[in-house]
C-alpha positions as protocol buffer text, in pm:
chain_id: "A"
residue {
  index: 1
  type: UNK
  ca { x: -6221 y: 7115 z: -933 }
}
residue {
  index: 2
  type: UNK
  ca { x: -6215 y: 6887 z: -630 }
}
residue {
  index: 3
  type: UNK
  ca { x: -5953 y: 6660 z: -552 }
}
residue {
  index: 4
  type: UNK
  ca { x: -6201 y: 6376 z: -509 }
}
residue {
  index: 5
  type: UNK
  ca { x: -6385 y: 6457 z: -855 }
}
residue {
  index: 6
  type: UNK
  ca { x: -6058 y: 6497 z: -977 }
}
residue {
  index: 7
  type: UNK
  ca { x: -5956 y: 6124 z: -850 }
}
residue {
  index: 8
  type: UNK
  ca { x: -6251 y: 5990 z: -947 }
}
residue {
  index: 9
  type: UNK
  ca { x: -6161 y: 6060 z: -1308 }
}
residue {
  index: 10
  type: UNK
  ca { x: -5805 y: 5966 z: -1291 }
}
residue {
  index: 11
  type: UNK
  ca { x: -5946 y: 5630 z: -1152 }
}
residue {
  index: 12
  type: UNK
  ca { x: -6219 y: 5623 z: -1486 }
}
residue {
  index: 13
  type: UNK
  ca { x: -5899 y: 5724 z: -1722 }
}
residue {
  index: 14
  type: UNK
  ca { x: -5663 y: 5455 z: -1544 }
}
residue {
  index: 15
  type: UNK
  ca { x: -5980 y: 5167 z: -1611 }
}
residue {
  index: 16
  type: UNK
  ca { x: -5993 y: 5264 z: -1955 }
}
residue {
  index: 17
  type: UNK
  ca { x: -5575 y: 5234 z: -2038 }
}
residue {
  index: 18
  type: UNK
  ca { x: -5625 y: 4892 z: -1833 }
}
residue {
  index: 19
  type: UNK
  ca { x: -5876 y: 4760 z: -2079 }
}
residue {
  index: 20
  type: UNK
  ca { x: -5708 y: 4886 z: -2406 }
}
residue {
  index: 21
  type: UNK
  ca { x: -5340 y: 4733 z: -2284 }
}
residue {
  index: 22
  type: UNK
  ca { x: -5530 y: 4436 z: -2173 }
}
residue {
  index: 23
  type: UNK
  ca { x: -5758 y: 4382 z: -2500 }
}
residue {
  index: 24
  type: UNK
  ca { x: -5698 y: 4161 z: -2821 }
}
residue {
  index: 25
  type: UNK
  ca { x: -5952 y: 4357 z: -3003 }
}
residue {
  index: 26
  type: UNK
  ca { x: -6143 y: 4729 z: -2953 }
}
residue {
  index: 27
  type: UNK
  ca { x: -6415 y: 4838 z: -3109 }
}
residue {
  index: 28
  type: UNK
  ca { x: -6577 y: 5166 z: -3109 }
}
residue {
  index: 29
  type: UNK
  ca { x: -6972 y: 5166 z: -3187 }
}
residue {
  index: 30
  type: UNK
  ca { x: -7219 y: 5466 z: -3160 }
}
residue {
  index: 31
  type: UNK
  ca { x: -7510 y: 5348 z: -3009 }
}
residue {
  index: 32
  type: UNK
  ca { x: -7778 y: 5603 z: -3056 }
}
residue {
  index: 33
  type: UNK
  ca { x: -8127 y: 5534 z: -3141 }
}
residue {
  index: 34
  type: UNK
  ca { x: -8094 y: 5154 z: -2978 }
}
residue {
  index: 35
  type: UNK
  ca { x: -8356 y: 5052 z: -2714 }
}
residue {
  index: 36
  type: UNK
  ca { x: -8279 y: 4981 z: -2342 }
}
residue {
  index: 37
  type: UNK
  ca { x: -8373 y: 4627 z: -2448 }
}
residue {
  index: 38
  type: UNK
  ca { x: -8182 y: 4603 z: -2741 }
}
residue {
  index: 39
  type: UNK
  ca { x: -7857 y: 4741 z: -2515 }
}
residue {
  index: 40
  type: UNK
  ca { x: -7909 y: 4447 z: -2311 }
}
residue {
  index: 41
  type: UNK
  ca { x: -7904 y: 4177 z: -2548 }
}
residue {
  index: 42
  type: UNK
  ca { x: -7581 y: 4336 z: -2692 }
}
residue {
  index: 43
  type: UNK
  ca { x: -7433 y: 4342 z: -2322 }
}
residue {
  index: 44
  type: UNK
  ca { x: -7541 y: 4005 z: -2246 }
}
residue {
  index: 45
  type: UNK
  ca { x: -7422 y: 3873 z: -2616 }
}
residue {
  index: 46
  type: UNK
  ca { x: -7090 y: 4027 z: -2528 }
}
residue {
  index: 47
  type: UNK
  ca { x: -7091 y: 3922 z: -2137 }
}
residue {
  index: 48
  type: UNK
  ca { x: -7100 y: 3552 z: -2280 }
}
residue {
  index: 49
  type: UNK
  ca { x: -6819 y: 3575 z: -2508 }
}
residue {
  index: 50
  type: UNK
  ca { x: -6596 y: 3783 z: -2225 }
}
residue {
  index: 51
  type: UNK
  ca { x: -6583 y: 4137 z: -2379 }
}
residue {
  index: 52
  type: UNK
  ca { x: -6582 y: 4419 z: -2198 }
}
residue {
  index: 53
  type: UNK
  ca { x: -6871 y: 4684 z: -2360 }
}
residue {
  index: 54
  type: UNK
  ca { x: -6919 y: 5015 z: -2173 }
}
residue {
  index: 55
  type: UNK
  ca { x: -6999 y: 5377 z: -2185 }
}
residue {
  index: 56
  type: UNK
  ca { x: -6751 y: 5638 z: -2078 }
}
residue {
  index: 57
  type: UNK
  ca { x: -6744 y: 6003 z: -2114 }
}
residue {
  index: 58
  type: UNK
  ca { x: -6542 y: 6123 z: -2467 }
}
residue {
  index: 59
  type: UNK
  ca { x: -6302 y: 6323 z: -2283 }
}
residue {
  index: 60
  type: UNK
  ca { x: -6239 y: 5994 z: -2006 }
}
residue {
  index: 61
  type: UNK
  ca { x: -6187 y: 5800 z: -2331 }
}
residue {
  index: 62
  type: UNK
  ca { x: -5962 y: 6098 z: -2529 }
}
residue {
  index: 63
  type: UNK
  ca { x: -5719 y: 6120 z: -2224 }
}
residue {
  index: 64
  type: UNK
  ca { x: -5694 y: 5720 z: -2242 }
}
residue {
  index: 65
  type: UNK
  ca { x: -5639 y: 5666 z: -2568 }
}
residue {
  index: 66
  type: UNK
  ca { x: -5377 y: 5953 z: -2616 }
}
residue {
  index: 67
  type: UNK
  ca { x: -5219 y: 5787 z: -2324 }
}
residue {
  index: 68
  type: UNK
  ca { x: -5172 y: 5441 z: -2484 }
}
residue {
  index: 69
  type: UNK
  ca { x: -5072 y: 5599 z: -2799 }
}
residue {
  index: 70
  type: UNK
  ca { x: -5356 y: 5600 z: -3044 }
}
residue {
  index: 71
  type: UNK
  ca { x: -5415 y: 5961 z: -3107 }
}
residue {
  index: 72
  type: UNK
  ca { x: -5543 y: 5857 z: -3399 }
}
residue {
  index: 73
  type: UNK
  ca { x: -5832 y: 5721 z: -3269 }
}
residue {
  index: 74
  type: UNK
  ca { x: -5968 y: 6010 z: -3045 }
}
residue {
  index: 75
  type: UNK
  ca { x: -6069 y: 6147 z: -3413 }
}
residue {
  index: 76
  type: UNK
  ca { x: -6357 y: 5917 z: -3374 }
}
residue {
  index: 77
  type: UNK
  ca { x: -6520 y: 6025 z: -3031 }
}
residue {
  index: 78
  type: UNK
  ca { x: -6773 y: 6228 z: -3128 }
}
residue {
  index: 79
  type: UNK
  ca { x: -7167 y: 6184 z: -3041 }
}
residue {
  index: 80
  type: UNK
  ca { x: -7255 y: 5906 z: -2751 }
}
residue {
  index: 81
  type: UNK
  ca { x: -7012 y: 5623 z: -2827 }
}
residue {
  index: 82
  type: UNK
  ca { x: -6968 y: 5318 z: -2638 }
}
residue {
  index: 83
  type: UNK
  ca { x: -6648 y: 5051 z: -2670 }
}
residue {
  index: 84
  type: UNK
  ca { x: -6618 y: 4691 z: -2637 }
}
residue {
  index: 85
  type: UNK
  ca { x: -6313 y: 4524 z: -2543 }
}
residue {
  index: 86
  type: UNK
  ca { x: -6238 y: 4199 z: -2701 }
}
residue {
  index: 87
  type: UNK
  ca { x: -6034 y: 4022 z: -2387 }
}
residue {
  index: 88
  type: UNK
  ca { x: -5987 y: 3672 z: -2523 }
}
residue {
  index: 89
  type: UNK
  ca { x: -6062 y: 3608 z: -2923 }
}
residue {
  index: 90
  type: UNK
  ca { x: -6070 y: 3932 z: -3144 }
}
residue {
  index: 91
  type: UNK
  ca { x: -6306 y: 3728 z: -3361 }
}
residue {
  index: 92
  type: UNK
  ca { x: -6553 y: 3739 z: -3102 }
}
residue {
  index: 93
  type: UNK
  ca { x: -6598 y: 4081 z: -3039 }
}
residue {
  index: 94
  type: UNK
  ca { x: -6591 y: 4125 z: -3438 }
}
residue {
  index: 95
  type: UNK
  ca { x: -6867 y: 3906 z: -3437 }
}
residue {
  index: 96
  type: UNK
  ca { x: -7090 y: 4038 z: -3169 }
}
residue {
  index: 97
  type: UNK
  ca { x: -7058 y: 4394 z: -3303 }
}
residue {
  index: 98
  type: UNK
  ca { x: -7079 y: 4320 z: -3703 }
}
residue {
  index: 99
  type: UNK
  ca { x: -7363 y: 4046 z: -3670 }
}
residue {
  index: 100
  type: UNK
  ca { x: -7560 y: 4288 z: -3395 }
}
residue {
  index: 101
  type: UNK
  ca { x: -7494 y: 4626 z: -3649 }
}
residue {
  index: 102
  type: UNK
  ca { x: -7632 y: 4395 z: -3923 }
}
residue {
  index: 103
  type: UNK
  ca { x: -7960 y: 4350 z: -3718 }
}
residue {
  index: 104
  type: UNK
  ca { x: -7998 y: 4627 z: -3547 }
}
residue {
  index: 105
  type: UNK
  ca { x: -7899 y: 4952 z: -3811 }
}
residue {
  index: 106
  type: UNK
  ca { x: -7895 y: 5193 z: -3479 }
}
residue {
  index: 107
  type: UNK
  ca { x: -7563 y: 5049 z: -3410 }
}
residue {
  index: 108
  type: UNK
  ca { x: -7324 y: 5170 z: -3615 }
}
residue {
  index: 109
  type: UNK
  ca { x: -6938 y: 5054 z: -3610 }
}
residue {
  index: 110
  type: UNK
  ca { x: -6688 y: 5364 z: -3577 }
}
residue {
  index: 111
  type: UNK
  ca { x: -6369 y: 5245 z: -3549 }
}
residue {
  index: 112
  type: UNK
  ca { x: -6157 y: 4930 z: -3462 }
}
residue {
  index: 113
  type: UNK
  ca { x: -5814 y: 4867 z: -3260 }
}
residue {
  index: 114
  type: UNK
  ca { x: -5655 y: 4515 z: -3359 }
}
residue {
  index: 115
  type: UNK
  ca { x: -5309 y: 4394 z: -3230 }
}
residue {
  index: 116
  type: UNK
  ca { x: -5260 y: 4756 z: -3138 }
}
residue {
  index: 117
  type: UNK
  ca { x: -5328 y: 4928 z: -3462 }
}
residue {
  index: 118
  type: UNK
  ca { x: -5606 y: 5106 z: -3590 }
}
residue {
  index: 119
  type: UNK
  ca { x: -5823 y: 4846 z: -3837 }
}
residue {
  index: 120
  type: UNK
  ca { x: -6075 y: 4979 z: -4161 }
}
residue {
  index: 121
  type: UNK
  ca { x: -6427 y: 4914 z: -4069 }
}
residue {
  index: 122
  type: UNK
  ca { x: -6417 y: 4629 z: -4357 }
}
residue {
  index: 123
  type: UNK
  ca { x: -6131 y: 4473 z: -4174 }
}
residue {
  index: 124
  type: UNK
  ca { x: -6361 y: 4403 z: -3891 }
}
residue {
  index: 125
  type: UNK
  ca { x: -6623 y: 4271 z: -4109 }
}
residue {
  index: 126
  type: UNK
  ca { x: -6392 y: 4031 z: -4279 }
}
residue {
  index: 127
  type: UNK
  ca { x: -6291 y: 3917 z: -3907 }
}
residue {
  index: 128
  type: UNK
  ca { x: -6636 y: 3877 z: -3824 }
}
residue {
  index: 129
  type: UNK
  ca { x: -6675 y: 3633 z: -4121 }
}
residue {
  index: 130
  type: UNK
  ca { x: -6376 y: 3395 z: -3988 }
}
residue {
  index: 131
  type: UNK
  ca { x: -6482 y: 3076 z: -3822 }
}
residue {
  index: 132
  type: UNK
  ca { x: -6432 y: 3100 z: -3446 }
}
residue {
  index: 133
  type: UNK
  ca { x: -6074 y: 2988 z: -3311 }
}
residue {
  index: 134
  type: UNK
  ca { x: -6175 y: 2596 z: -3190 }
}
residue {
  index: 135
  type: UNK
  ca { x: -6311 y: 2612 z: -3551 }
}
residue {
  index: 136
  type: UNK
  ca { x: -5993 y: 2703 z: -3650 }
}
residue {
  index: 137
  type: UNK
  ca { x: -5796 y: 2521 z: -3465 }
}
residue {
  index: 138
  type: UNK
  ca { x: -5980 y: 2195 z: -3527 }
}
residue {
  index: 139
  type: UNK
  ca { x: -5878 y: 2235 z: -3920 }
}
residue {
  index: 140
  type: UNK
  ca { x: -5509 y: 2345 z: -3818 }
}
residue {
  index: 141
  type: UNK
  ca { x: -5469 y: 2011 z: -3617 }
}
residue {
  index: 142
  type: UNK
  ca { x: -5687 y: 1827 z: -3895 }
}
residue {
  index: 143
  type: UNK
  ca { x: -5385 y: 1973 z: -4167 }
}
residue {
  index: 144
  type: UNK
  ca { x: -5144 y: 1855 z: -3923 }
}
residue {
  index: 145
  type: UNK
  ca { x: -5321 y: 1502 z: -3900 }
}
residue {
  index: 146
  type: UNK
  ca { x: -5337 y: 1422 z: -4276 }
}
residue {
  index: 147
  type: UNK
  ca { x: -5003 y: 1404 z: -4376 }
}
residue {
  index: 148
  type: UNK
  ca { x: -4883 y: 1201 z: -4036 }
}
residue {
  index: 149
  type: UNK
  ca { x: -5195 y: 966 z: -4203 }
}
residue {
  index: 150
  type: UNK
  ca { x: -5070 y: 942 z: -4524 }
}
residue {
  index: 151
  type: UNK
  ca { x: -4727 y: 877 z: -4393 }
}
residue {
  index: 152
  type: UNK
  ca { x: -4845 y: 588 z: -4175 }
}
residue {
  index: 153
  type: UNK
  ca { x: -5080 y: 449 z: -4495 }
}
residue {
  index: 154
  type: UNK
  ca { x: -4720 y: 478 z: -4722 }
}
residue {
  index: 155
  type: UNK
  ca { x: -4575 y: 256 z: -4453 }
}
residue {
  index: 156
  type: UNK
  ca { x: -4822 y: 2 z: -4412 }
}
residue {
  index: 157
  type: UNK
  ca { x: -4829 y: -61 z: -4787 }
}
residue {
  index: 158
  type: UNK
  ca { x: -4449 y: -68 z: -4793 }
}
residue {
  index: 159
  type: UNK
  ca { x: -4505 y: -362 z: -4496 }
}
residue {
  index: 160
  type: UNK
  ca { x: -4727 y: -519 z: -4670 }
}
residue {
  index: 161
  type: UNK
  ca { x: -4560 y: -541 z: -5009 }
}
residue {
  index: 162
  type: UNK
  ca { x: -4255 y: -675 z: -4772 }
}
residue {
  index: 163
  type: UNK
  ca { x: -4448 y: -980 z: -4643 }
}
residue {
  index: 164
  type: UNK
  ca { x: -4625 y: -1062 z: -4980 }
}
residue {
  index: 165
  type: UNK
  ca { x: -4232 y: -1072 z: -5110 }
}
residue {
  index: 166
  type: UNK
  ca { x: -4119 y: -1282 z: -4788 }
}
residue {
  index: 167
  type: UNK
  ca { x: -4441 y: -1517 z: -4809 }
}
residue {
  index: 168
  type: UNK
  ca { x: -4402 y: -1571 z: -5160 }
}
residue {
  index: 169
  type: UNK
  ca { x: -4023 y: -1654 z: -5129 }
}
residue {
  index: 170
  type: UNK
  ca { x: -4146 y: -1892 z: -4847 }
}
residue {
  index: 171
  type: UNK
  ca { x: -4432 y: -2051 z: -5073 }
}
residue {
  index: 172
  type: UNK
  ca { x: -4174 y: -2116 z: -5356 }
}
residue {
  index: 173
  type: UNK
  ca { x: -3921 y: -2277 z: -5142 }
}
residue {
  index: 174
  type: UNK
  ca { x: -4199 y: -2492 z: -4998 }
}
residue {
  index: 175
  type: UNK
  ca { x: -4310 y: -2555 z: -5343 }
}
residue {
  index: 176
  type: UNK
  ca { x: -3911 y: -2689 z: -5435 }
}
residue {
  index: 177
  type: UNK
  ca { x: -3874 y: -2860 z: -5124 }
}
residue {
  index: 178
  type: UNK
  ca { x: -4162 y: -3052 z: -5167 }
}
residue {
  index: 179
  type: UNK
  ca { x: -4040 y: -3143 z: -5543 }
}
């Protein structure tokens, strides 16, 4: 083999261990049957969300993933596979892939990487079905919120029993003053 073939592939292998040490989520999908237009909307669905989604050669993506420790995974390369790489939210890329499979049957979900461990294909489906991370964020902070609230309504009634009290001690020593 020539050297620069030979580089050329180290350089595809070293891309690929970049992007799975790099990734929140992975997700394997065979892609077969799909049209060049439906490929596109997938790319540009996934493009807008930041994941990575690209073809490589099985045997680039075998010598990657044994690499990074997930032989376990290389089980699944078989037939013209393509993997996205969730860079930001994991949710995303669960998203993309489960809502896309749903329309599109061609598409079919192989297998997952999450937090660096190999995920059921119903794991990614139950991702898919969580809100998106401002979504859940928003009702984190909005738990947070509701018991500083109910704190500060506890102490307002508290004050305002206190100057009822005080005003009505005032009012009575008027009232005796004045008699």
């Amino acid at each position: 083999m020539k050297e620069n073939v030979l580089n050329a592939k180290k350089e595809i292998v070293s891309e690929i261990v970049e992007n799975i040490n790099k990734s929140e989520a992975i997700i394997l999908v065979e892609y077969r049957g799909l049209t060049v237009e439906q490929l596109t909307d997938l790319r540009k669905k996934y493009r807008e969300k930041n994941v990575g989604y690209k073809v490589y050669k099985n045997t680039m993506m075998n010598l990657a993933f044994k690499e990074t420790g997930h032989e376990d995974f290389t089980e699944h390369l078989k037939g013209p596979n393509a993997v996205a790489f969730g860079f930001d939210d994991p949710v995303e890329v669960a998203k993309i892939t489960h809502n896309f499979a749903k329309e599109n049957d061609k598409l079919v979900i192989k297998a997952a990487i999450l937090d660096g461990k190999i995920i059921e294909i119903e794991k990614i489906k139950q991702l898919a079905e969580l809100p998106s991370r401002e979504v859940l964020i928003a009702q984190v902070l909005g738990g947070l919120n509701a018991p500083i609230s109910g704190f500060a309504s506890v102490l307002n009634q508290t004050l305002s029993k206190i100057v009822y009290a005080l005003n009505a001690v005032k009012e009575k020593k008027e009232a005796e003053g004045a008699a």
